[in-house]
Each structure stands twice: as structure tokens, then as C-alpha cells.
TORFI-777779 format. One record per residue (C-alpha): residue in one letter; x, y, z. Coordinates in steps of 0.02 Angstrom, whole numbers, plus 50000, padded with zeros to 5 digits. Example, Ala and Ser with C-alpha at 12.3 -4.5 7.8 and 13.67 -1.06 7.14 Angstrom:
<nukes>
A506154977550390;S506844994750357;
</nukes>
This chain:
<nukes>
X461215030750413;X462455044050483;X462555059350336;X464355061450251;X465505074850310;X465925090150186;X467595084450168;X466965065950117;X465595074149996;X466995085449919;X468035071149896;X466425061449816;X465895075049704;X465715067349533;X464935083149462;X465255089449283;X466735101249340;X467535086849422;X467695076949279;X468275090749162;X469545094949297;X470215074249275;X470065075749098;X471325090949102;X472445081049200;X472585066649081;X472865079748938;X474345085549056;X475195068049060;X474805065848883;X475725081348828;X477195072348945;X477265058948853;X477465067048687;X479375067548680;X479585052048735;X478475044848566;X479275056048462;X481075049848511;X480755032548454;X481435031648270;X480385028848103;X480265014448006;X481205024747866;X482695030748010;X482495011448057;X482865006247862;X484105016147868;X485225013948005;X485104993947968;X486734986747886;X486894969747797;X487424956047880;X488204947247741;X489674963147739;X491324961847782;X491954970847939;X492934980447794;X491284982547669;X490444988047841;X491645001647898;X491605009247724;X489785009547696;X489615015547893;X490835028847837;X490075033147675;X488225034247698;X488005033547901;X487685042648019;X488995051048150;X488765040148289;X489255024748156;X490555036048109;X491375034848269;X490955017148325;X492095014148171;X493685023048184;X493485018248373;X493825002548303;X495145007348177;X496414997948293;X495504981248256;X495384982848089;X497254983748080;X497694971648166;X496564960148061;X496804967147898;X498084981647881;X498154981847676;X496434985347663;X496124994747802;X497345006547730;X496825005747558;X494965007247584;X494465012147751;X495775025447803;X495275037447648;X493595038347710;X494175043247875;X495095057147805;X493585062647715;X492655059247865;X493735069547992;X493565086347883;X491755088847942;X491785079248103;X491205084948260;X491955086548419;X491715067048472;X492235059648317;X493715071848302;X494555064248490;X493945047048444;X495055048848289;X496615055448389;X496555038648512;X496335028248395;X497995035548260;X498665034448454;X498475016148463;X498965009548301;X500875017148322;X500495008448498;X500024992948442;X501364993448308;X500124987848175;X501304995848028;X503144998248006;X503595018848051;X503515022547872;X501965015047825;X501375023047975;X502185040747925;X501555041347736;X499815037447801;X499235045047950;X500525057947976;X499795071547869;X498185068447941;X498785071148114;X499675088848062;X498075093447982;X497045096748114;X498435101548254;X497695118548234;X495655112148276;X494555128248307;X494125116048469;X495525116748598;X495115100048680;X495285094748492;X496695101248458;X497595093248626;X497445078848598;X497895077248406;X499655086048496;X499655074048600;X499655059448474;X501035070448370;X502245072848522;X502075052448526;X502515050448330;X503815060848357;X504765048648480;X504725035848335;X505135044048173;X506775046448083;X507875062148064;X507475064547900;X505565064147925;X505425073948068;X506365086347980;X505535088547804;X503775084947872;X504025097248054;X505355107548095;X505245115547911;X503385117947901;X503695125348092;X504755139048038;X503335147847944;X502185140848110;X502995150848233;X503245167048154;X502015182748239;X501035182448091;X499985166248135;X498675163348285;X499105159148461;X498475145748453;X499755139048318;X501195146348398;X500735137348554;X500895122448482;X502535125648385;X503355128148560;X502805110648625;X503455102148469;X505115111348481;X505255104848655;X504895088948588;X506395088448421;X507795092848551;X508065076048601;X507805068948416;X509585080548330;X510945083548392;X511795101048449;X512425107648306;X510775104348214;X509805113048374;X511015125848386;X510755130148195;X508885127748161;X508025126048330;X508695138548438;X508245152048353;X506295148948329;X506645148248515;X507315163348550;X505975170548443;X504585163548557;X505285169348718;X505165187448657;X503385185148589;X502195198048614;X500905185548712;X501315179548871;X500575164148841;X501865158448709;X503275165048827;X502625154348969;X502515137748863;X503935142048766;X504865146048941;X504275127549008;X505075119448866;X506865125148882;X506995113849020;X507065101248874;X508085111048751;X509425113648885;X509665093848912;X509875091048717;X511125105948687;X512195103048842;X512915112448982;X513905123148869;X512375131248785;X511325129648909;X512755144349015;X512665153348865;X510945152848774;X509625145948862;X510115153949040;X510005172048994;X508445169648908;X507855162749091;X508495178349201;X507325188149058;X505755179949082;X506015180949260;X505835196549260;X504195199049137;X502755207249177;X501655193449172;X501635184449332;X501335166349269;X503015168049156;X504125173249298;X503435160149371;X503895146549233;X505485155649225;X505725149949436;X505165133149409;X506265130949252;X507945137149361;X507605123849503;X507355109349390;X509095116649294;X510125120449467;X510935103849431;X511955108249265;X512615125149327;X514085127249423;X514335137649581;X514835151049522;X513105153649401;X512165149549560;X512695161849689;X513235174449553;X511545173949452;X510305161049508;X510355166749694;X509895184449655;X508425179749569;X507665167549676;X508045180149812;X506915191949712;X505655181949689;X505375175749860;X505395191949913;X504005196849809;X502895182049833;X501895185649975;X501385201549870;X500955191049716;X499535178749681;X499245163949800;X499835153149665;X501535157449652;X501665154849836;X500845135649815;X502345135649668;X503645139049791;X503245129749933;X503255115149815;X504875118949732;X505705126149917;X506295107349964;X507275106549796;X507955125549790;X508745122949949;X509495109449916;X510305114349742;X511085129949836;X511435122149988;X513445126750005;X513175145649934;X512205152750072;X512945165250186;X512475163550360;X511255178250342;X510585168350181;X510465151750237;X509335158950423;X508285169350306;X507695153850184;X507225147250350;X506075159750437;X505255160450257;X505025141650259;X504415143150436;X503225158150392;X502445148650251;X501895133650381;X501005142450467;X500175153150339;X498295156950343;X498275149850538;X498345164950599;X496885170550500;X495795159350586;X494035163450667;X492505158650746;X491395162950571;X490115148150503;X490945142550342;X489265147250273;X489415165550321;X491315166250259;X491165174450072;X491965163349928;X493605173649890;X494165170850056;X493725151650057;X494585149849899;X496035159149999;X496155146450121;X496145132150017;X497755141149951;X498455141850118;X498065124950131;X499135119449980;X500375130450039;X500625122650206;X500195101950133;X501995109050004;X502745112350171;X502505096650239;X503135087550093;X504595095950109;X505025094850296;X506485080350269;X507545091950148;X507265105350265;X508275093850395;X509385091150288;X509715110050244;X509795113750448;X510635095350494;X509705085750613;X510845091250754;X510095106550737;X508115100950740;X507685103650903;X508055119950888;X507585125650720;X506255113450679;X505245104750810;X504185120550828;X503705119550660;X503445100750645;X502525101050783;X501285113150707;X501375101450558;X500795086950649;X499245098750736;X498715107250563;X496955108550583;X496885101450407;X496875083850352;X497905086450203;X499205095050286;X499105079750432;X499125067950299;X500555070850209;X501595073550369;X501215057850409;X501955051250239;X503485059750287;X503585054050452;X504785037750419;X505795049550309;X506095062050456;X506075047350591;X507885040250464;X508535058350482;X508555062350642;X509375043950697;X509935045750888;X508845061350898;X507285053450864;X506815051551025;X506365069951005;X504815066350918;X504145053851008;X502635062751042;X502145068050881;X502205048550838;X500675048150970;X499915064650909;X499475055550738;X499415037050787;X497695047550896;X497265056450749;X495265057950702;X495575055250523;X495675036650478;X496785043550305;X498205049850441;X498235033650515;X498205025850354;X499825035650292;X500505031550462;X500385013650463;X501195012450295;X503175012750366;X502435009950553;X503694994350578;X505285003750533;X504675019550636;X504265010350785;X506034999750749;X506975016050738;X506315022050896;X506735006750997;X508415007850952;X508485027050960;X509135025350776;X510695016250824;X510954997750769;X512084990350910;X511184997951059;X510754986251192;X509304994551285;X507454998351252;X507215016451234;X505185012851202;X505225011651397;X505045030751397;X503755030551293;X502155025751390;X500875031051293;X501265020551137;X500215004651177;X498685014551232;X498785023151045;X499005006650964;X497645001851042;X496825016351025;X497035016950844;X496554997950815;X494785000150900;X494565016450795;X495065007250659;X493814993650687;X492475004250699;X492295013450546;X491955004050387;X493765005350290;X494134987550340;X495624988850236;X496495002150342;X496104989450481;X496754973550390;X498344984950354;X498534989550522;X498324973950608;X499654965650491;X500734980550539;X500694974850710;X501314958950669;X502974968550712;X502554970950895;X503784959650975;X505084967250906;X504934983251005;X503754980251177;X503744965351289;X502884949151269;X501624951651425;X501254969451368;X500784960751178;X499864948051273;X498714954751402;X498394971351263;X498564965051069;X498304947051085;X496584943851168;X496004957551046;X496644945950897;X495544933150976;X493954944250986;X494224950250811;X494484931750737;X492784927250834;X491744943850796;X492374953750636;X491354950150486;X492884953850357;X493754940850296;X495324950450252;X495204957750404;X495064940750511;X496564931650420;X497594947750456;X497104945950673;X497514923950644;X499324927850557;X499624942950677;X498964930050830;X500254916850760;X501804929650775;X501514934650933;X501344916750996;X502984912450901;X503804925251024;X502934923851182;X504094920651317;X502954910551431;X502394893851417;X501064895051523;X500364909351417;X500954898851267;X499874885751325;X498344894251354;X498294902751175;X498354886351105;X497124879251194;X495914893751167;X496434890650968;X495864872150970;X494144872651084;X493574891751028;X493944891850846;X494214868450813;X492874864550918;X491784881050895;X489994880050844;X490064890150694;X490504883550538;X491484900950528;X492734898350674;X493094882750639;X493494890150443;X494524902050553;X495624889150641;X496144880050488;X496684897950410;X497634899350576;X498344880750547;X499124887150369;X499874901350472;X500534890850592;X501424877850457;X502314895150384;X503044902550556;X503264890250661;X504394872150663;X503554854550587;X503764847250759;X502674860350841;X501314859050716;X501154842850729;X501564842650924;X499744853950955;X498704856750780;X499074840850673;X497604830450757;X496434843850804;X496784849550609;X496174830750546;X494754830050645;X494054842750546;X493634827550408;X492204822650502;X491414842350499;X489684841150455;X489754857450351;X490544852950181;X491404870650162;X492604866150323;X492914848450216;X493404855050072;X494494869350146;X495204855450220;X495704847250108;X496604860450009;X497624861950161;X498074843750183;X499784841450069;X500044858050156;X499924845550326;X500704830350256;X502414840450223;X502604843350402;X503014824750417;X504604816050449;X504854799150432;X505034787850524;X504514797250676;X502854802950631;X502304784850551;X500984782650694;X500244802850613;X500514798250426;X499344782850444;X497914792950545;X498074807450412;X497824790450274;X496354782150352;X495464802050372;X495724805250172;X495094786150156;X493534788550257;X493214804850158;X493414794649996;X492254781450042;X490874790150146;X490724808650060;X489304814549985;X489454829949936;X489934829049747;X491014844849756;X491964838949907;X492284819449830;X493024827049683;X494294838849795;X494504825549883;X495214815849732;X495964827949664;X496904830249850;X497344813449856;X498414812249685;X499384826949764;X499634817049929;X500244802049820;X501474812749696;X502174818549867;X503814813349929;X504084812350120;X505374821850213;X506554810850317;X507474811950497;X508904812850439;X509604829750301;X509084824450119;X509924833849972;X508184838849891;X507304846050062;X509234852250128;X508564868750142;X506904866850197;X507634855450343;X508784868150390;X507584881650369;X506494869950505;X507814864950594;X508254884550643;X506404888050699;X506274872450793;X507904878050874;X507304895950931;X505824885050996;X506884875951118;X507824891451178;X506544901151231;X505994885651332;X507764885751436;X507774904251428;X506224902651517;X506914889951633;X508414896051676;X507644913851739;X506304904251835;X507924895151913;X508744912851951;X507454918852023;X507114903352131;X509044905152201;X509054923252249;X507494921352341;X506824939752350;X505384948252261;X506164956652092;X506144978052113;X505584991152004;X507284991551926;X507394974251903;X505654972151823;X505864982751715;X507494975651650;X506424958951655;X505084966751533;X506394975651421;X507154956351396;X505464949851351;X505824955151168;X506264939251079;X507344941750913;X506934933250754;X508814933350729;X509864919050809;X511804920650826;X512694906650720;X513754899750878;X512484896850974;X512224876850994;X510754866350994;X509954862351150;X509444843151156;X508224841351286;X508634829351408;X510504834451396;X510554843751567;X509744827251650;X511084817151587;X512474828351687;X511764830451852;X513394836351943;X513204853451832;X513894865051950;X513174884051968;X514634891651850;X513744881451682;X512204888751748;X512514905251770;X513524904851593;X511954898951507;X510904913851596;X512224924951517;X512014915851356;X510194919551358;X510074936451408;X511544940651291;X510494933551145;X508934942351201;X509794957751198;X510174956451009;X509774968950907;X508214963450815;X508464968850631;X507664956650529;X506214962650453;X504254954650540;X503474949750370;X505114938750320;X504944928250449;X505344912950352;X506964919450308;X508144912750436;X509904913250494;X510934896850392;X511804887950544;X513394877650533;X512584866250685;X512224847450673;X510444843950686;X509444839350827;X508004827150864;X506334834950951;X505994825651096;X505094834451203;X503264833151245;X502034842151357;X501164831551456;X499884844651546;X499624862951591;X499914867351787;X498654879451877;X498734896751776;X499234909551901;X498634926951898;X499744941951874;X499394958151944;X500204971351867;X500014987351949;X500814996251786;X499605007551682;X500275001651506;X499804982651567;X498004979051578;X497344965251704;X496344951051649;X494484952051645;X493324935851618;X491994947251563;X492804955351425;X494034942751360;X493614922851328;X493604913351467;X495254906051518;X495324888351532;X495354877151699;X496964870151758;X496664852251740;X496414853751556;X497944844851460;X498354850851266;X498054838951138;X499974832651084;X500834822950985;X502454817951008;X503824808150859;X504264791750902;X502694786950977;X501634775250913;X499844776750982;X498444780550872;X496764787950918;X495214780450904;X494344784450748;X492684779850805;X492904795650936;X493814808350815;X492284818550758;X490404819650766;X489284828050651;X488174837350780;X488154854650802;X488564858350979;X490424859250998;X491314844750996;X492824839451120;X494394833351063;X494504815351122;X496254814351057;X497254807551200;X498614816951281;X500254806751246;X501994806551352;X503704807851255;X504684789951286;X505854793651430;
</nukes>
């Protein structure tokens, strides 16, 4: 046998010493566990802190109240409300002069419990005003004056709230004259504190005789006290006082009381006194502004940057307003000072900036900063008035130094609420906002995911104004100057994407929704829309993934190629119909719903209403019964009699699912589903007086539908006849009349398909007239708003029947764009495209074939093909 180590005899040593050394140790953990025995409560504390059952909740609250403890105490005036509601007589009678006895030795807890509770009853309305008043009234006035000042808050508070409700002739006898002895020198701060608050409160409860008789002077009293925290609240209040004793008193009373305490000693008066005079710029007249407001603010800007930081965070808040009030009185001299010290406070605390560790920086100066920082966020807030005050001819010159340096704060709360603003300036500066096109950029790139997120709140109407450089009737693209603004959308989607505030994302990407409105169909296409598809196939966030499949459906509705058309819809029905997972094929029927809301009946049911249906035979029951929640959804995008031949195939699915489910949770949506199907009523071919505007509605989209097709058509003509490669100039005209309008004009006919055929002597003039059409209609002004895209323009035009079918796609051809804001297609990175002898599944009204049930679905898991054959439109 091999001897032990040392170390392995140490650790063996069972000697005497060891043990006593364990037994110490246990006496250590038993002294530990002391407190926690002696917390556990005695059979006696046990006895008695048990209540009988067999009480009343009325008995219960008294003998809680009587002979418990505090914590029962509480629990029942917490639920004081309930009582009265339940039982106000006895509440009142029994319960409520407990509390009262109660509440003069409370503590702290029980004391604020009280005050929300008296709070809630006037709420809740349990008693009539004077019930209420005779009760709980004096109670509440009793303790206004708690030694505890969190106490004492919030019984004022509940008193300010009272006061709102109760009659003249209370709120005198039980307030104002008790107050007169309140607010005299000879009681505690603390008391005249309060008084000023509740005199603040009775203006607005008499009238001005009675506050110019009894009120006015406690005020006047309180503005000279010796403290300067009774001035200060008693300064704050006048704001009040002045709207319930008019302008008249206000000149005369409450205004020379303000140019007083503006010039106290104690800082935080003069400043209650500044913030008073800007809220009260409104009632005076010009000549008490320039002749005695000016001066003063004057003054005090003057002496701010000597003062406390505070005061300076006080201004820069209140700067936006002040300017505004005296906007009209400043002298040239005036109005070019206000802003250099509006441009000096921007930028205050940058220049302090150095290369110190924030660690080595001592406190006072970091709590510095973070005033700066206030400062210059009150600065930003303020940047739209400041337009005003210059006039946005003027930015350029006065301004766009200092919102630049707005927009590149090195602080995120500065950032941030320049970004809220940003709409707000983008509105101002109408032609001229071209001028900040940059700055749009600058923040759309910004690290912070909360600048992006304040961004993307008015994004639409931003990226609207600058299309149309702020004017409504223009009929050019200014975003052509503007390169960088797809690389930054994109920029900001992927950044977006990959943090883990997938509701900043979802926001976005239903902000984007508005794309087509400003940049061209194949920029949205070969940058935005295979990215919808990737998101819709990868991102695990639901909210996130419905927001790409309705964004996806918009920018199909206004793609201007039909080849590219095609393609997405294909990629639709085999990646997400067809897909393997259970998930995608979740996905596509989402997308389905999307597609009934934004696009026509007849194109739904041209490309998605069989692929939909197919989905009956899933073999996962959560695509079934998502299904069928969406199936009246499907049957309303039928019209009889031309979509017979799809109204029996969507009958013999829900049959098959009523016969051969098993899943007990899907057979009873299923039944539920089909009593909706049955209550339905079908819309016809022809207008019906019940569906009138829901036909015309339909009628309108399938309308645009068909123009962008002979759009389309009649450019590929053009360019056919002039038989020369398109220039620079001209492609770029081309791309800027890619934008497809959501807005139709009400003129404009109805294109019947086949109509052209049936004339074929149409001589060149017709043709080149409906080019003009086209291009003039393209070049609307696209004002209608992305998310009401069911809203459309009512047309005075006869309707007309769909027709047309597509019978296959042709060979895709590749574009090469050799422009940096177009990105070329890459098989890697995006889904595969699809080959050219691959035909869409259609469906065209008036035909009668049906597909062969036996081939419709399969309940394997690899992906299954559509077998649903391709059909031709009767000539």
C-alpha cells in the first residue's frame, strides 16, 4: 500500500481538535438560525391575530379597528372604498369613527393609506357632497398639518380634490375662514405652505369681487413673507389667481407683485417669478410687455449664466414660449441678441469636453454636465419656435449651424428629442427642406436604437415632405438628390433587426410600408422587398413577421413590373404555401388576409384563392384551424356567377374537413366556420344596394390593377418604336415615374381588356394620348396617406368585368444596374428565383374547370407542389 500524502492525512485528521473545531461551526449556524425561530409568531400572537369567521365585513373592520394590530388597521381603511360601496349607512355610522380614532395615533403607512382611500370614495361617488363634507371633511383638515411631510402631501392632495366639488358656502365657512388665522406669520412654515396651495386652489371656486375682497389680501401677505419658501409657492400660485380675477387685476394686482419677486434675493423665487410671467405673457398687452415684462426677462437672462445651473435648465425650457409671447416687440438689436443666447445655450458644456475617464472626473462636475445636458435636450425641444421666431427663410443662415450640432450632440437625450422634432421642423421649413436632407441621414445612422425609434414615429410624412420639397403640386422627385437615403433605410432596418427591441423593428418595417410613395419600384424591389422575404422566412417575432407580410403586400400592390409581379407571387405560394415548416406556411395565410385587404377580389382569387384552400389538407392542425378563421374572410371575395366553378371547390374543402377531421379543436372551428359561411350572403356581378360600397371600393382597386398593366404596356411599346437604348437622362425620368399613386383621378375610364383588340386600325395619335394619360397620372401627387389604403377615390365610372388571365411567366431577364443605390441580384443571398417555364397557379371568372381533389394536398412533410392547373381566360 502506497502511504497518504500530508495534505490527504490533514484532510483525514479526525483528532479531538478537529471535531471541536466542527462542533464550533454548527454552533455558528445555529446562532444563524436564531432570528429566523424567533420571527415565527406564538400561539398567544397566533390567538390573537385570528378573527371570526362568522363576522360581518362590518363586525370585522370594527373589531380589526378596535383591538388589532396596525397592519389590520390598514388592510381595513385600504378597503374603506368597498365597504361603501356595499354598505355606506353603516360604514359611516360604525366604521368611520373608529378610523378617526384610529388616524390620531397612526403611523406613517396607515396615515397615506387613509388619504387614498377619503381620495377614492369622493371618486367613486359613494355619498352625495354633503354627506361626504359633514363626514370626512374635518378629518381631512385635521391632519393637513402632519409632523410627516410625505403625510401631510398627500392629505393636501385629497383636499385640493374636495375642493373642486364642494359648494360656496362650504368652502367658505369650513376654509377660507379658518385660513385667515392659517396664514398669518405667527404659525409654522409648514402651515403657511399649505395655505398658499389652497388659495390657489378657491380662485376658480368665487368670483372676483369675493377674491378681490377676501383672497387677495392673504395673498399679498404671502408674497412679502419673511421665508422664501412661502414666496416661491405663493409666487407659483398667482398663475391661478390671475385667471379667476381677470385681466383687469391681474395689470393691477397680481403683476406688480411679480416684477417684486423677480427681483428677491432668493434665487428659486425669481425664478418662479420668470416662469410665472411666460405662462401670463398671454393676458398682457403690448404695451406691459415691452414696457415691463421685457426689462425683466432681459435681466434675468443676463444674469443666468452667473446663477445656478438650474435656472439655466428653467430657461431653456421656457425660451421656446418667451419668444414667442414677445415676438413683435423686439428691436432688431433685441430680437439678434435672444438668438446668439439661444445659440450659446446649444452648445453649452461642449466646449468643456476632454479626454478624462468618467471615473477620474470628480462628482460636481459630472453633476455639471448632466445640467448641460438638460440644458441643451430644452434646446432641442425648442428648435421649431425658434424657426418660427427667425422665419424659415432665414434658417440656413441663422439656424442650420446650430441644428446641425443638434443632430451630432454627443448625447442621446439631446439626439433623441431632436429627432421628435424633426417632422415639426421638416413642416416649417416647406420648400426649404431640402436643406436638411442630410441631417435626415445623420439620425436615420444613428447608434442609438431610441433615435431611430423617435425618428420612425412621423418617418412617412418626413420622407413625403421631402419628395415633394414641401410643395403639394410639384411634379418631380426631389429624393433623386438624395442618394444616400436607401442605404440608411437599409441601414437602419438591419440595425434594427439585430438588437432585441423587436418592436422598434415591427414599427419600422410598417413605416416602410410608405416606400412607394417616394422611391421607385425597382429600387423597393431589388433593396426592401427580398429583405421582407428573408425576414418572413427567418425572424422569430411574430409581430415582427406580420409587419415584413403586410409591408411585402404594399409594395407588390405598386410594383410596376409584371414580370417582377410574377415572381413575388410565385416565391409567396412555393416558399411560404408549399414550405416545409408548419411556420411559413402560418406565414402565407397571414399574407393571404393581407392580400384580401389591399388588393381587388379578382386578384385574390386570380393567384391565392386555390393555393389558400389547399391548405385544408395541412397535416399540422394549427395551419387548419388558422384556416379556417380565414375562410368567410375567402368566401367574400366571391362573385356570383363567375366564380361558381371556386365557390363549389371552397364547399367540398370545408366538407372534407367536416367529415374526415380529427382533431377535436379543429372539428369544432370547423363548425363553428361553417354556420358563418351559411349566414353569408354572396356578392353578385352586377352592383347590389347592400355591398354598393364594397363593390365600388373593389371595383377602384381592381381598376388601378389594370392600369398599371397598360401603363406597363404602353412604355414597353414606346420604347419598342424609338428603337435606341434609353440615356442617363431618360432613365432617370423612367425611375422617377416608377412611383405609383394610391390616388386615381375621377375621369380616368376603365380599361376593359380586350378593348384595344377589338379596334385594330388604332392609329399612333390614340397611342401616344394614352402614354400621356399614363405618365400624367403617374406624375400625381401622391397624398393619400400608406396605412389608409383601403380608402379609395369614389368614381362616377360604370363597372367593368375582369377578364384577363395569365397564362405563364416568360424567361426572367436580368437587369444590370450599374447605379450604387440599386443592388444586383445575388442567388446566394436572396431565395432562389424561379425557372422560366414555371406558370402561376390562376384562376380566372367564367371558367368552369375544377381541380382534382384527389391531387389538392398531401399530408407529408416535404413540400408539396401545387397541382392546381394553370387555366386560360375564354377568348
Amino acid at each position: 500500500m502506497h502511504p497518504l500524502s500530508p495534505a490527504a492525512a490533514a484532510a483525514m485528521d479526525f483528532s479531538q481538535n478537529s471535531l471541536f473545531g466542527y462542533m464550533e461551526d454548527l454552533q455558528e449556524l445555529t446562532i444563524i438560525e436564531r432570528p429566523v425561530r424567533r420571527s415565527l409568531k406564538t400561539p398567544e400572537e397566533i390567538e390573537r391575530l385570528t378573527v371570526d369567521e362568522d363576522l360581518s365585513d362590518i363586525e370585522r373592520a370594527v373589531y380589526l379597528l378596535s383591538a388589532g394590530q396596525d397592519i389590520q388597521g390598514t388592510s381595513v381603511i385600504a378597503n374603506l372604498p368597498l365597504l361603501m360601496r356595499q354598505n355606506p349607512a353603516e360604514t359611516l355610522r360604525r366604521v368611520l369613527p373608529k378610523v378617526r380614532d384610529a388616524l390620531h395615533v397612526a403611523g406613517v403607512e396607515m396615515q397615506l393609506t387613509a388619504a387614498v382611500s377619503f381620495l377614492t370614495i369622493l371618486q367613486d361617488e359613494s355619498v352625495s357632497v354633503h354627506t361626504y363634507a359633514h363626514s370626512f371633511l374635518q378629518v381631512i383638515l385635521l391632519h393637513l398639518e402632519h409632523r410627516d411631510a410625505g403625510v401631510s402631501n398627500a392629505w393636501l392632495e385629497t383636499l385640493l380634490s374636495v375642493i373642486e366639488v364642494l359648494p360656496k358656502d362650504t368652502l367658505r365657512h369650513e376654509i377660507l375662514n379658518p385660513l385667515v388665522s392659517k396664514a398669518q406669520l405667527s404659525q409654522t412654515v409648514q402651515s403657511r405652505l399649505v395655505s398658499c396651495k389652497i388659495l390657489g386652489k378657491l380662485t376658480n371656486k368665487f368670483d372676483a369681487l369675493a377674491i378681490k375682497r377676501e383672497i387677495l389680501p392673504l395673498v399679498k401677505s404671502l408674497c412679502q413673507d419673511v421665508e422664501y419658501e412661502v414666496r416661491s409657492c405663493m409666487c407659483r400660485q398667482l398663475e391661478n389667481i390671475a385667471q379667476g380675477i381677470g385681466t383687469e387685476l391681474t395689470k393691477s394686482v397680481v403683476l406688480p407683485e411679480l416684477i417684486e419677486l423677480s427681483r428677491d434675493e432668493g434665487s428659486s423665487v425669481r425664478l418662479a417669478a420668470f416662469e410665472t410671467l411666460v405662462n401670463l405673457l398671454d393676458i398682457f398687452d403690448t404695451d406691459d410687455r415691452s414696457q415691463t415684462i421685457l426689462p425683466v426677462v432681459k435681466s434675468f437672462c443676463e444674469k443666468s449664466f452667473k446663477a445656478d445651473e438650474s435656472i439655466l435648465i428653467s430657461l431653456s425650457f421656457h425660451l421656446g414660449k418667451l419668444c414667442h409671447g414677445l415676438y413683435g416687440i423686439f428691436t432688431p438689436d433685441q430680437h439678434l441678441r435672444f438668438l446668439e443666447f439661444y445659440k450659446k445655450l446649444c452648445t453649452l458644456g461642449l466646449q468643456q469636453e476632454n479626454g478624462h475617464n468618467e471615473n477620474q472626473i470628480p462628482p460636481q462636475i459630472l453633476e455639471q454636465e448632466k445640467k448641460y445636458i438638460s440644458v441643451r435636450k430644452n434646446c432641442a425641444y425648442n428648435f421649431p419656435a425658434m424657426i418660427v421666431f427667425v422665419d424659415p427663410k432665414n434658417f440656413h443662415m441663422e439656424l442650420y449651424s446650430t441644428f446641425f450640432c443638434l443632430c451630432h450632440d454627443p448625447e442621446v437625450p439631446v439626439r433623441y428629442t431632436i429627432a421628435i422634432c424633426f417632422y415639426e421642423v421638416s413642416k416649417l421649413l416647406n420648400s426649404g427642406v431640402y436643406l436638411i436632407h442630410k441631417e435626415l441621414i445623420t439620425l436615420l445612422q444613428d447608434e442609438s436604437l431610441e433615435v431611430l425609434d423617435a425618428l420612425i414615429d412621423h418617418l412617412p410624412e418626413i420622407l413625403e415632405l421631402m419628395s415633394t420639397g414641401g410643395e403639394s403640386s410639384v411634379q418631380e422627385n426631389k429624393l433623386s438628390s438624395l442618394p444616400d437615403l436607401v442605404p440608411a433605410l437599409t441601414a437602419a432596418e438591419q440595425r434594427a433587426a439585430a438588437s432585441l427591441k423587436w418592436r422598434t423593428h415591427e414599427k419600422l418595417l410598417q413605416k416602410y410600408a410608405c416606400l412607394p410613395q417616394v422611391i421607385s419600384s425597382d429600387q423597393i424591389y431589388y433593396r426592401f422587398l427580398q429583405r421582407m422575404f428573408t425576414i418572413m422566412m427567418t425572424n422569430n417575432v411574430l409581430p415582427v413577421q406580420k409587419a415584413a407580410s403586410r409591408t411585402l403586400c404594399i409594395f407588390l400592390r405598386y410594383n410596376r413590373k409584371q414580370e417582377q409581379r410574377h415572381e413575388v407571387i410565385q416565391k409567396l405560394i412555393e416558399q411560404l404555401g408549399q414550405g416545409k415548416s408548419y411556420w411559413n406556411r402560418l406565414r402565407f395565410l397571414d399574407t393571404c388576409e393581407f392580400i384580401i385587404e389591399i388588393f381587388s377580389k379578382s386578384f385574390f382569387c386570380k393567384y391565392f384563392f386555390l393555393p389558400a384552400i389547399e391548405l385544408t389538407h395541412d397535416p399540422v392542425a394549427n395551419v387548419r384551424m388558422k384556416l379556417c378563421y380565414l375562410l368567410p374572410k375567402v368566401k367574400s371575395t366571391l362573385k356570383i356567377p363567375a366564380d361558381k366553378h371556386l365557390l363549389q371547390q371552397l364547399e367540398m374543402c370545408v366538407r372534407k374537413l367536416l367529415c374526415q377531421e380529427k382533431d377535436k379543436d379543429v372539428l369544432a372551428i370547423v363548425k363553428k366556420t361553417v354556420l358563418e359561411l351559411d349566414r353569408m350572403e354572396m356578392s353578385m356581378d352586377a352592383f347590389q344596394k347592400k355591398f354598393y360600397e364594397k363593390d365600388l371600393l373593389d371595383q377602384e382597386k381592381e381598376r388601378e390593377e389594370l392600369l398599371l398593366l397598360e401603363m406597363e404596356q404602353l412604355e414597353k411599346e414606346k420604347q419598342q418604336n424609338d428603337g435606341r437604348p434609353m440615356s442617363d437622362k431618360t432613365f432617370e425620368k423612367k425611375r422617377r415615374d416608377s412611383k405609383t399613386p394610391t390616388s386615381l383621378p375621377k375621369s380616368l375610364p376603365i380599361p376593359v381588356p380586350g378593348s384595344s383588340s377589338a379596334t385594330p386600325s388604332t392609329s399612333k395619335e390614340i397611342k401616344k394620348s394614352k402614354l400621356i394619360r399614363s405618365q400624367s397620372f403617374n406624375n400625381q401627387a401622391f397624398h393619400a396617406k400608406y396605412g389608409n389604403l383601403d380608402k379609395c377615390t369614389t368614381s362616377k365610372s360604370s363597372t367593368a368585368a375582369y377578364t384577363s388571365s395569365v397564362s405563364g411567366l416568360s424567361k426572367t431577364s436580368m437587369i444590370s444596374l450599374t447605379d450604387d443605390s440599386f443592388r444586383t441580384r445575388n442567388t446566394n443571398s436572396a431565395p432562389s428565383s424561379f425557372s422560366s417555364n414555371t406558370s402561376l397557379p390562376s384562376t380566372s371568372r367564367g371558367t368552369g374547370n375544377s381541380v382534382d381533389p384527389k391531387s389538392s394536398g398531401s399530408k407529408d412533410t416535404q413540400p408539396r407542389k401545387a397541382t392546381l392547373k394553370s387555366r386560360k381566360s375564354n377568348p
